[in-house]
BADODO-194292 format. One line per 3 residues: their letters; for each residue x, y, z of C-alpha. Coordinates in nm, 2 decimals, always signed. Example, Ala and Ser with C-alpha at 12.3 -4.5 7.8 and 13.67 -1.06 7.14 Angstrom:
BEGIN
as) +1.23,-0.45,+0.78; +1.37,-0.11,+0.71
//
This chain:
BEGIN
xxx) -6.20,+2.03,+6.25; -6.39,+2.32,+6.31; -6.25,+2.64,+6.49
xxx) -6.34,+2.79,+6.88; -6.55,+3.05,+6.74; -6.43,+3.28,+7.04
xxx) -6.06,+3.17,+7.05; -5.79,+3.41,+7.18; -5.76,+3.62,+6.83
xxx) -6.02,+3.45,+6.63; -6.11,+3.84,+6.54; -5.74,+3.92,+6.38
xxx) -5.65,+3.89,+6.09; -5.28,+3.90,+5.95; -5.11,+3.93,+5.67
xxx) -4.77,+3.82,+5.68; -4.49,+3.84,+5.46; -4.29,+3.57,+5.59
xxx) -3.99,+3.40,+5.53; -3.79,+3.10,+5.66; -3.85,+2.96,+6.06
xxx) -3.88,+3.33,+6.21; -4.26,+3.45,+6.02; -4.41,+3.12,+6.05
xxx) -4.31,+3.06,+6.39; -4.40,+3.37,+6.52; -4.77,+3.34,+6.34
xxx) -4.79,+2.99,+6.43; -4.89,+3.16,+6.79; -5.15,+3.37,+6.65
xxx) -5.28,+3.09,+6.40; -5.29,+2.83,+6.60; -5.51,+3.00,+6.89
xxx) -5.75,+3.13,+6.57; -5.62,+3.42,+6.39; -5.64,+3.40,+6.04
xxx) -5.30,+3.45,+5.88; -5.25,+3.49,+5.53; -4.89,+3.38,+5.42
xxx) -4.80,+3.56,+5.11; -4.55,+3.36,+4.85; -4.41,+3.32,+4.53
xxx) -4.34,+3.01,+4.32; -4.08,+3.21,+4.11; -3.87,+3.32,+4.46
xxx) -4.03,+3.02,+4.72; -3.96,+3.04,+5.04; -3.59,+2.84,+5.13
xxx) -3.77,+2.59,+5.39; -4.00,+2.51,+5.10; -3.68,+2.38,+4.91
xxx) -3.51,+2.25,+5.21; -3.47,+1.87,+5.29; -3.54,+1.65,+5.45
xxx) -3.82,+1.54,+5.18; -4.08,+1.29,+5.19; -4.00,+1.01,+5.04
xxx) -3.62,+1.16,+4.88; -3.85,+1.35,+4.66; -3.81,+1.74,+4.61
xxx) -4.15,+1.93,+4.55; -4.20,+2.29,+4.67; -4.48,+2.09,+4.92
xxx) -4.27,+1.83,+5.06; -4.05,+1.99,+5.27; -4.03,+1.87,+5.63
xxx) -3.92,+2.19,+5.74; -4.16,+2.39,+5.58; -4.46,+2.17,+5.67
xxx) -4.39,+2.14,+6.04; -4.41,+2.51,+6.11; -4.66,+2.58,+5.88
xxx) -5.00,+2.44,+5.96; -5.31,+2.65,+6.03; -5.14,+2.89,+5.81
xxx) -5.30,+3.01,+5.44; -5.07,+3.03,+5.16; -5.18,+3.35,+4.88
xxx) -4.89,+3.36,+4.57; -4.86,+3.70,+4.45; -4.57,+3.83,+4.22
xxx) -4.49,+4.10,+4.39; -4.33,+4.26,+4.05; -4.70,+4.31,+3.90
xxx) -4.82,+4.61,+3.97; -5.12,+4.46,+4.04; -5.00,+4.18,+4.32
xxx) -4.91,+4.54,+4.49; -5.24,+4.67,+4.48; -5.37,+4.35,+4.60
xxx) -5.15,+4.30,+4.88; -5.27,+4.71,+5.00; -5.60,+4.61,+4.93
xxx) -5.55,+4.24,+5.19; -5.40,+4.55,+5.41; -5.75,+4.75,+5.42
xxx) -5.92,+4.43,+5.57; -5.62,+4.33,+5.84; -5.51,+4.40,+6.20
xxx) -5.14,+4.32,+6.11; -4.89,+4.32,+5.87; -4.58,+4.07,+6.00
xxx) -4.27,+4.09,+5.70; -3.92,+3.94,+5.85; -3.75,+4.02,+5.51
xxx) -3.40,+4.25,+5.46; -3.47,+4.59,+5.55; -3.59,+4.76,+5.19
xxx) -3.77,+4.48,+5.04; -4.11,+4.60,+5.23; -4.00,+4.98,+5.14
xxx) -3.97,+4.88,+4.75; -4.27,+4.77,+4.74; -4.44,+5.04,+4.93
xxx) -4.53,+4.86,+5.19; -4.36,+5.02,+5.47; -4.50,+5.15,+5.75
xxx) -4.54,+5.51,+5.67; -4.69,+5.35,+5.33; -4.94,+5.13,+5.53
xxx) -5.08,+5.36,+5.76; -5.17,+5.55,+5.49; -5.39,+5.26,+5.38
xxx) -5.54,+5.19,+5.72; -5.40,+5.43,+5.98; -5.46,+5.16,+6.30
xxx) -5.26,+4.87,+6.13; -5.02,+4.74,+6.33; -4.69,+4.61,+6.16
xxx) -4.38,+4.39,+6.29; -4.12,+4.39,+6.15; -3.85,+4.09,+6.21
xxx) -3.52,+4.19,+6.05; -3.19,+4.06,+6.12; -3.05,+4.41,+6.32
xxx) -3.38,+4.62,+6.33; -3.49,+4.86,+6.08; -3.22,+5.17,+6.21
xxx) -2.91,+5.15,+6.25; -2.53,+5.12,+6.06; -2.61,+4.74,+6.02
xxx) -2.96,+4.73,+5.92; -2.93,+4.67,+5.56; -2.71,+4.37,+5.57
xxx) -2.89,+4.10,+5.52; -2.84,+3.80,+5.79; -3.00,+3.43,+5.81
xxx) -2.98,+3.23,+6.13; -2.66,+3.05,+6.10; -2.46,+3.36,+6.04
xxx) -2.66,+3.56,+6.30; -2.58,+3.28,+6.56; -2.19,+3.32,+6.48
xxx) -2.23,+3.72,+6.51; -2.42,+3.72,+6.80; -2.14,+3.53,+6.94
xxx) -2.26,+3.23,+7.06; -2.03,+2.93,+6.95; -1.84,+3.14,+7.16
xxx) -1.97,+2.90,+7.49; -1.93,+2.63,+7.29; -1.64,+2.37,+7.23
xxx) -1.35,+2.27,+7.43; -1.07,+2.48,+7.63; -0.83,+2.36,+7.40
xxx) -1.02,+2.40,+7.06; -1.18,+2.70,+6.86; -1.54,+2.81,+6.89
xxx) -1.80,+2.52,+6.69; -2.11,+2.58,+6.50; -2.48,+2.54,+6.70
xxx) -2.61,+2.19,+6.65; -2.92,+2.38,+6.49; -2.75,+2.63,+6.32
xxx) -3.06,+2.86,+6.25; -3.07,+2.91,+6.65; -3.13,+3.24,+6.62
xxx) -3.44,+3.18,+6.44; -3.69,+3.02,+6.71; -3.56,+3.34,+6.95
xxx) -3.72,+3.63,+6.81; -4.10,+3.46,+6.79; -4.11,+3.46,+7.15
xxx) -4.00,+3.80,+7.17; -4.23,+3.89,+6.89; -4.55,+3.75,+6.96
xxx) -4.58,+3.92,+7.32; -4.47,+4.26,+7.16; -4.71,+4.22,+6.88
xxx) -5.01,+4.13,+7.21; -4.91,+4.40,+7.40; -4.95,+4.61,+7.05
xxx) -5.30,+4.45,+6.99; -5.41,+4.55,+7.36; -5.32,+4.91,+7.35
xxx) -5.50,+4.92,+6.99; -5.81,+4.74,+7.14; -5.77,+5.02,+7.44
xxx) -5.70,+5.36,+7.24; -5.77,+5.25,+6.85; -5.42,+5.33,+6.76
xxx) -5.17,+5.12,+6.62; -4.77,+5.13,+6.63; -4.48,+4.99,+6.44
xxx) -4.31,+4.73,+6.67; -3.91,+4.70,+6.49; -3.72,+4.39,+6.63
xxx) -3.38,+4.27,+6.57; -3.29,+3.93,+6.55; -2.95,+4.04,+6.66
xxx) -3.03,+4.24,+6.98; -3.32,+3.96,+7.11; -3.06,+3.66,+7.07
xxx) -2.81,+3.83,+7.32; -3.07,+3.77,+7.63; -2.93,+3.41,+7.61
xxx) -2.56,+3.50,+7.65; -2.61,+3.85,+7.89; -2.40,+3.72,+8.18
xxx) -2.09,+3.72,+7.99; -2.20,+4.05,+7.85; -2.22,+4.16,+8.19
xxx) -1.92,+4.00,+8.31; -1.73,+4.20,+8.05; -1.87,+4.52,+8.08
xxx) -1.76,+4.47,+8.46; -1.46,+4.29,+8.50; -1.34,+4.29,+8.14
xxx) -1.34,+3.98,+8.14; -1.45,+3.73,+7.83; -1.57,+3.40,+7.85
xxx) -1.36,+3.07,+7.79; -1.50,+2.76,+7.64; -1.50,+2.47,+7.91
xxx) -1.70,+2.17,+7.73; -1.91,+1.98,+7.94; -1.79,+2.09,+8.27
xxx) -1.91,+2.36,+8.49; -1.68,+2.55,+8.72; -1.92,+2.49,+9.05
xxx) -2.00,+2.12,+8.99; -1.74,+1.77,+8.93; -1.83,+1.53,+8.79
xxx) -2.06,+1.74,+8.54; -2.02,+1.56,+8.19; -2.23,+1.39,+7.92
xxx) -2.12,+1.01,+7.98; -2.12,+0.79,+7.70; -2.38,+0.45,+7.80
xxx) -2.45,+0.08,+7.66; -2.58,+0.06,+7.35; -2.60,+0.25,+6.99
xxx) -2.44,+0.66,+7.05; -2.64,+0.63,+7.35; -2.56,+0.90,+7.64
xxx) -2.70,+1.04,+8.00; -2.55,+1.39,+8.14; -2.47,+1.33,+8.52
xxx) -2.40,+1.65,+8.74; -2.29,+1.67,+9.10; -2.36,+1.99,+9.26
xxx) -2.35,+1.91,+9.63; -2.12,+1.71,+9.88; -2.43,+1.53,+9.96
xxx) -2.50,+1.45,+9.65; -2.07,+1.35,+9.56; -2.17,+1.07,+9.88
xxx) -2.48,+0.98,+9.66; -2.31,+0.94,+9.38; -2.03,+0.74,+9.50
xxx) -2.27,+0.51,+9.66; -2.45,+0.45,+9.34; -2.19,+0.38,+9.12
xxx) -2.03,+0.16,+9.40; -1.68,+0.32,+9.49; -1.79,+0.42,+9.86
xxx) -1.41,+0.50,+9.93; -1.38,+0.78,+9.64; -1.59,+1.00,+9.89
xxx) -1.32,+0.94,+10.15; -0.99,+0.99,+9.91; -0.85,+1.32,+9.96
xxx) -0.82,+1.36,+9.59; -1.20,+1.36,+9.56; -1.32,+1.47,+9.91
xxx) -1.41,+1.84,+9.78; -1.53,+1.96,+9.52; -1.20,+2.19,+9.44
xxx) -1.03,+1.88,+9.48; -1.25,+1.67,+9.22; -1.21,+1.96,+8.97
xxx) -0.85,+1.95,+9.00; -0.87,+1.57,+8.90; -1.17,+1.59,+8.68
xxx) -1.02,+1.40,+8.38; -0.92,+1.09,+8.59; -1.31,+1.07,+8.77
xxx) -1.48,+1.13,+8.44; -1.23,+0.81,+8.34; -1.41,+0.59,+8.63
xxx) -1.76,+0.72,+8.54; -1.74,+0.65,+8.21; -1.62,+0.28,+8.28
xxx) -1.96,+0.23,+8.50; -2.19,+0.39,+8.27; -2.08,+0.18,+7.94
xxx) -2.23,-0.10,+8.14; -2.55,+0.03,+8.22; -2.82,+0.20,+7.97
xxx) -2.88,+0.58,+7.92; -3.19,+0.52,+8.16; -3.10,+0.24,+8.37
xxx) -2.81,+0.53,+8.46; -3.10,+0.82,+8.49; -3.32,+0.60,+8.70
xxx) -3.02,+0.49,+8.96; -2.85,+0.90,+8.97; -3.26,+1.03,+9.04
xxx) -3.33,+0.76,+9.26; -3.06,+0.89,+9.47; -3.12,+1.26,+9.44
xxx) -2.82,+1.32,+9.22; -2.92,+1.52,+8.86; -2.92,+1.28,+8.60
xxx) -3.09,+1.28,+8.25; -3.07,+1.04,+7.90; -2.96,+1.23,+7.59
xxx) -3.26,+1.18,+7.42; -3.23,+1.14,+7.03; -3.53,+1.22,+6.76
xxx) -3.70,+0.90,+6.80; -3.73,+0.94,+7.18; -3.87,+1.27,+7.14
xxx) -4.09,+1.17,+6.94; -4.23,+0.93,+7.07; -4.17,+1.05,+7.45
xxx) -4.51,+1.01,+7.65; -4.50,+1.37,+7.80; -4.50,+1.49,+7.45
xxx) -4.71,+1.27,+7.35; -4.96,+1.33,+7.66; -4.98,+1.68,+7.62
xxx) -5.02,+1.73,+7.24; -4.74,+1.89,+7.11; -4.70,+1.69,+6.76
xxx) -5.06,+1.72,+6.52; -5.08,+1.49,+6.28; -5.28,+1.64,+6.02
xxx) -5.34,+1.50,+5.62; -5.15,+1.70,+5.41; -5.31,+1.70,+5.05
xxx) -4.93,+1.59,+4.86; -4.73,+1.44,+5.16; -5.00,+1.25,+5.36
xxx) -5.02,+1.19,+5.69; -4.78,+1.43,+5.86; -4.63,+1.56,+6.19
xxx) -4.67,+1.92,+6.21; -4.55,+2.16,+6.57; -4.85,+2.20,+6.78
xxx) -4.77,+2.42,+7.08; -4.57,+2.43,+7.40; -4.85,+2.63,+7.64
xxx) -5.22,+2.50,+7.67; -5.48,+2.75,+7.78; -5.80,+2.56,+7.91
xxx) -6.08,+2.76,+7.79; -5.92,+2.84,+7.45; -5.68,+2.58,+7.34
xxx) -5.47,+2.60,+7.03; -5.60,+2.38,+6.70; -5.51,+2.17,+6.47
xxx) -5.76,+2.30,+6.21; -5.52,+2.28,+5.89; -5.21,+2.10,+5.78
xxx) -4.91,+2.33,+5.63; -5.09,+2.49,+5.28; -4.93,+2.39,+4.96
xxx) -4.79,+2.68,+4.76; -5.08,+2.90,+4.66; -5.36,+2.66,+4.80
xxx) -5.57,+2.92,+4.90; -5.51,+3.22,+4.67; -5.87,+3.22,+4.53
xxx) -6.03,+3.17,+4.84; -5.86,+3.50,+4.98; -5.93,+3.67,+4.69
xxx) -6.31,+3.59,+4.68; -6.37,+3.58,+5.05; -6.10,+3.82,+5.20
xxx) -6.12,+4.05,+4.87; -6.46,+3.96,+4.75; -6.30,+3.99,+4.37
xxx) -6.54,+3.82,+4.14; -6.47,+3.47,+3.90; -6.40,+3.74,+3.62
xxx) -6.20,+3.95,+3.85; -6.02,+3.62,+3.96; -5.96,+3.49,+3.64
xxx) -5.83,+3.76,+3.50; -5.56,+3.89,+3.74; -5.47,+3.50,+3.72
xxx) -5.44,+3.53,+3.37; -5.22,+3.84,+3.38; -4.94,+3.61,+3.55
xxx) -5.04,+3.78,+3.95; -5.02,+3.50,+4.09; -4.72,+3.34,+4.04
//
């Protein structure tokens, strides 16, 4: 498939030094709407999604990752061993020809290396680098290092989730943290691009992983700092709405989440599931009243709903204005019609794996739309076509750095 030639960033180029969902995810953005992105890697220290199942086919290969592969198409993959000497100077000279240089290791990695930013814009003064770490680049924490799972945990999180009566439990995807920053990333690093394009001046943009994943949990933040007051676990329920569960339905660990917000909607419900008198019982009549005997109504819902599937339950609480939706597992997402209407899944041939589902993206601009050009690079697929079309280096040139154990 060939590229919009005047796609969104089809000008940029980027070099990123990227690591787990974070990098890929937030250069997916600029990849996919026709940046050219140049993922630099190692085959003696891969990237952990490359070595991460699930596998295609039970069988491990640095290219067969299911992780790695669905966040990595559009992407070019460059191996360098960055403890040559001469993988340095290459990686500078990549930095002489780019727009941006993305990195989302531990702080001091980049710095031993030299390719901090007071190192960079040395090389090319307008270069514009993000940096992804897990607590930003200052600070008493920023040399710890930190991976999604234990940044979800510190950021405090499994907090909100469990039961009154049981201790905090782990996000469902554990790396939560990760697909956070990106958003936060990519419009810092367009707001960086637009004041370049405007005064020819680039900047340094320093995230933290830690600080961007505490916009999703601020109200408790906010609660403590005025009423000093921390939150309490409460399951499935919600303090302004009964019944407000996940119900189990008919059929295989099959579930629909049913909410009642509104008195109009309690008479709705009650119609629906067919107990018209619960709406006139005083124990039920309010919603203080239904919270109070929570645990018995969930018991009565739950005896309706076994009877009925996950969208026979959907379709009868909508129908009747009362917020209702099915648990959807992986296969109904995946083959959901929305999705499936609006493009989010590519399948694109990958050269080891075959015919594979790779992320597409969640926005769709209609002049410019995002591509599926390429499928997720095996390691190193593309290391001498950067080095003789991004570096023009000649087939001795090539050769012989490859010869010198560079590219590993």
């Amino acid at each position: 498939m060939e590229r919009i030639k005047e796609n969104v960033f089809s000008s940029i180029k980027i070099v990123s030094f990227a690591w787990a969902v974070v990098g890929p995810l937030t250069m997916k953005y600029f990849a996919d709407y026709g940046a050219s992105v140049i993922r630099i890697e190692s085959s003696s220290y891969p990237d952990a999604n490359r070595i991460l199942a699930p596998m295609k086919e039970g069988k491990s290969g640095f290219n067969r990752s299911g992780y790695y592969n669905y966040y990595n198409s559009n992407l070019y993959s460059m191996t360098l061993n960055m403890s040559h000497p001469k993988a340095i100077d290459l990686a500078k000279s990549l930095v002489t020809k780019a727009d941006v240089v993305m990195e989302n290791f531990s702080v001091g990695v980049m710095e031993k290396w030299g390719l901090d930013y007071e190192e960079l814009i040395k090389i090319k003064p307008d270069i514009i680098m993000l940096r992804q770490s897990g607590f930003g680049t200052p600070g008493p924490y920023a040399r710890l290092p930190a991976f999604g799972m234990t940044l979800a945990g510190i950021t405090g999180i499994p907090n909100f989730i469990g039961w009154p009566d049981t201790s905090p439990l782990p996000i469902g995807v554990a790396a939560y943290t990760d697909c956070i920053c990106p958003r936060f990333a990519s419009a810092a690093l367009i707001a960086a691009l637009d004041y370049r394009n405007k005064t020819g001046k680039g900047q340094l943009l320093d995230l933290s992983q830690f600080e961007t994943s505490l916009y999703f949990i601020l109200p408790a933040i906010l609660d403590y700092a005025v009423n000093a007051r921390e939150p309490f676990r409460t399951g499935n329920a919600c303090s302004f709405a009964a019944p407000h569960n996940v119900y189990r339905c008919r059929g295989d660990d099959r579930w629909c989440t049913i909410a009642v917000f509104t008195d109009e909607q309690w008479k709705s419900f009650c119609k629906v599931i067919g107990h018209d008198q619960l709406m006139h019982e005083s124990k039920y009549n309010t919603l203080l009243a239904r919270k109070r005997n929570e645990d018995e109504l969930n018991g009565i819902i739950s005896a309706w709903t076994m009877k009925l599937t996950a969208e026979e339950v959907m379709e009868k609480m909508q129908s009747a204005g009362v917020p209702a939706g099915v648990v959807k597992n992986s296969e109904d997402l995946y083959n959901d019609p929305q999705l499936r209407y609006r493009g989010l899944f590519w399948p694109l041939h990958h050269p080891e794996v075959g015919m594979f589902t790779h992320l597409g993206q969640a926005f769709q601009l209609s002049e410019t739309p995002a591509e599926a050009c390429m499928p997720s690079p095996c390691l190193g697929e593309h290391t001498e076509y950067i080095c003789k079309e991004f570096l023009n280096l000649s087939d001795e040139e090539y050769l012989r750095l490859e010869n010198e154990g560079v590219f590993e």
